[in-house]
N, C-alpha and C positions, 0 to 999 in steps of 0.2 A: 504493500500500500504506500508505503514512504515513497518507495524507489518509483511509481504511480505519479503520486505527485511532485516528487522534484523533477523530473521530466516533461512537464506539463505545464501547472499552474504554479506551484513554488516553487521555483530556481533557486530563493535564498537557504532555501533548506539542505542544495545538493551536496555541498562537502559535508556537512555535520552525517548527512544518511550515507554517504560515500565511505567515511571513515567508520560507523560502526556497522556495515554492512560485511568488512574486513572478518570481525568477531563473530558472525554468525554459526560458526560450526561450534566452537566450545566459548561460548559467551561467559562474560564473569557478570557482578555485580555492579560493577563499575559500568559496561556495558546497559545491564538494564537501568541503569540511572540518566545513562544519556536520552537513550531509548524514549525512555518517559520525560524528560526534559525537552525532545522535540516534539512531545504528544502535548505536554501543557500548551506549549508555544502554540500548535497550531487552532487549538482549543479556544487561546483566548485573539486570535487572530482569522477566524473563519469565515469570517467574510471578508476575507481579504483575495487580492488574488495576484494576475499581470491588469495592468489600465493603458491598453492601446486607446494612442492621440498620435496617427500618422502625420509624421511632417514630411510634404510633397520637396522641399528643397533638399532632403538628405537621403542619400542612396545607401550603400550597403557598408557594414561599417562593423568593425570587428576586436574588440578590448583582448588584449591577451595578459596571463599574468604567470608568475610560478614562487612557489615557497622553497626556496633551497634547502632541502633533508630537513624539513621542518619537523619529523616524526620525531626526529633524534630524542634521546633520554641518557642519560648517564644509568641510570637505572636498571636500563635495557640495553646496552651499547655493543653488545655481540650480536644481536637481530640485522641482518642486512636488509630488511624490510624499511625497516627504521629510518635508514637513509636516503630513502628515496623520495625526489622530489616531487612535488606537485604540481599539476597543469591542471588553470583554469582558463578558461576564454568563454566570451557570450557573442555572438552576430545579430548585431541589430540592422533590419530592413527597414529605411523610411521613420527610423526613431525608435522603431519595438522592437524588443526582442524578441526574436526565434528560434534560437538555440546557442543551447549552454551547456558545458560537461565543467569537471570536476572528477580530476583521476590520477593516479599516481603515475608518473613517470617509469616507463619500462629499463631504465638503465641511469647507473648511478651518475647523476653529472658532478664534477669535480671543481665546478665554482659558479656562483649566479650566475653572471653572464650565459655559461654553460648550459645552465636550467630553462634560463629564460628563453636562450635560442633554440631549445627541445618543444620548448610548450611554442614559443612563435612557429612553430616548423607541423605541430600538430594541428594548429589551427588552421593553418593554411590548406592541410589536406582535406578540409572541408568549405575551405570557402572558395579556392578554385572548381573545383567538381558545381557548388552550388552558382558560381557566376557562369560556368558554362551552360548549366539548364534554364539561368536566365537570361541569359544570350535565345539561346533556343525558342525558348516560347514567349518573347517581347515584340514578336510579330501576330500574336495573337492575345494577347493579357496588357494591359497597359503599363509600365511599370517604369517609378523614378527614382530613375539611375545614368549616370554622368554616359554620352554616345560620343565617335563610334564605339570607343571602347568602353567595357564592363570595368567599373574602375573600384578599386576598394579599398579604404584609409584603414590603415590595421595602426592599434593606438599599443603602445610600449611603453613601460615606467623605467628600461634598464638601458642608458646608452651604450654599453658596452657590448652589449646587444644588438641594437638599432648600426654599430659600428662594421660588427660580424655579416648582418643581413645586407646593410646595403654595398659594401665591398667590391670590388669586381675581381676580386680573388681571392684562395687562401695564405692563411700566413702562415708561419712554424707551428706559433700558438694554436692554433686553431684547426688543425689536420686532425689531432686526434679524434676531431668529432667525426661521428660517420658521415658518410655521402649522402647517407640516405636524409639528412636533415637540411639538404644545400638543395633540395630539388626547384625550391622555390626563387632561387636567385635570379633567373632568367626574366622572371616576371617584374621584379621588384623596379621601378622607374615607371615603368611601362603601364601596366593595369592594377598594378599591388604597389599604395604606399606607404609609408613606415614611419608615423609620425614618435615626438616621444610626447608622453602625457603624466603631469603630474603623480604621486602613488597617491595622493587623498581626492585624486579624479578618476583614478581607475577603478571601473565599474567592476573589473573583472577580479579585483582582490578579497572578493565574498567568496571566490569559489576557492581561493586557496589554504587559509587555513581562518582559526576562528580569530573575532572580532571585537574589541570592544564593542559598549551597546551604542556608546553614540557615533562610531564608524560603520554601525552594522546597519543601521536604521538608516543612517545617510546614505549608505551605498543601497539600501531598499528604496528608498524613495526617488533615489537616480534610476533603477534596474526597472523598477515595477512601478513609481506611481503614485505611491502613498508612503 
C-alpha cells in the first residue's frame, strides 16, 4: 500500500517507504516504528495529495539529487549496504510532476561529485527515452515544450558534477567511473541542459534522505502544492 502511494499520489513519502521496504524480510522494532510513523503522517494529512497548476511557459524539467553513503553508521560499519548512495530525481512536465524514484545506488561511488554524476546519469535514462515519445506524439497531443528541439533543463546542486557532465572529455580523475554513466554527454548543449541550482531549491533532496520538518514541508509545498 505505501509503495501504492508513493508512486502515485505521495512522492514525499518515497524514501522514508524506500528505506524501510529494505527490512521487510526480518523487520525489527525499530522498523515497525517507522512503519507506523509514516501511517500517523498520512492519517493526519489525507486529504492531501499532488495540486497540478500547469504553466504553459515551462517544458520538461528534471531536479536530480544524491546522498553520499548516507546509510553509513559507525555502529554498522562492516554492512556494504550501508555505503551506498542514494539517487533521487523528480521530472516535472509544464510545472507538475510526473515522476519520481528514490533508490539506492547500485555501486559504491567514492566521493559526491561521484554520486551525484551516478544519480544525474540515472535520471537521464529516463528523461531521454520520455523526450523521444514526446517528440513522437507532439504531432498529434499538443504539448509545451521548447521546438525544433525537445529540450530539457536538468537542475544540479553539485558543481563538481555539473563540471564532469558538461566536459567534452574524460580526465584521469574521472575514468574510473564506468562508461556506462557518460552515455549522456552527446546530448548535453544540444537538447539536455545542466543548470546548477541552489541545495534549499532542490526539489529533488526529499527523495534523498530524511528532513528536517521545516525543509520537508518547504520542499512539499515546492513538489506538490501545499
Amino acid at each position: 500500500m505505501l509503495s501504492y502511494l508513493q508512486g502515485n499520489t505521495r512522492p514525499e513519502i518515497a524514501m522514508a517507504t524506500h528505506q524501510t521496504a529494505h527490512f521487510c524480510i526480518d523487520p525489527k522494532l525499530s522498523h515497525e516504528q517507522a512503519i507506523m510513523r509514516i501511517g500517523r503522517y498520512l492519517l493526519g494529512t489525507a486529504d492531501r495529495g499532488i495540486i497540478y497548476e500547469p504553466d504553459p511557459s515551462k517544458g520538461l524539467e528534471c531536479y536530480v539529487d544524491a546522498d553520499f553513503a548516507g546509510g553509513w553508521s559507525q555502529a554498522d560499519s562492516e554492512d556494504a549496504e550501508n555505503v551506498m548512495s542514494r539517487t533521487g530525481y523528480v521530472i516535472f512536465y509544464a510545472g507538475c510532476p510526473v515522476y519520481w524514484v528514490s533508490k539506492l545506488q547500485t555501486e559504491i561511488a567514492l566521493s559526491t561529485a561521484e554520486a551525484e554524476y551516478i544519480a544525474l546519469s540515472t535520471a537521464l535514462r529516463e528523461v531521454l527515452p520520455l523526450m523521444t515519445l514526446m517528440k513522437e506524439i507532439s504531432g498529434v497531443f499538443p504539448l509545451y515544450i521548447d521546438k525544433p528541439n525537445f529540450f530539457c533543463k536538468i537542475f544540479e546542486d553539485n558543481q563538481s558534477c555539473i563540471k564532469m557532465a558538461v566536459a567534452p572529455k574524460l580526465t584521469p580523475r574521472t575514468k574510473h567511473i564506468a562508461l556506462k554513466y557518460h552515455h549522456f554527454k552527446k546530448f548535453v548543449g544540444n537538447t539536455i541542459d545542466i543548470s546548477y541550482i541552489a541545495t534549499d531549491m532542490q526539489k529533488a533532496d526529499i527523495f534523498t534522505k530524511p528532513l528536517p520538518d521545516d525543509a520537508f514541508f518547504r520542499l512539499c509545498h515546492m513538489l506538490m502544492g501545499w
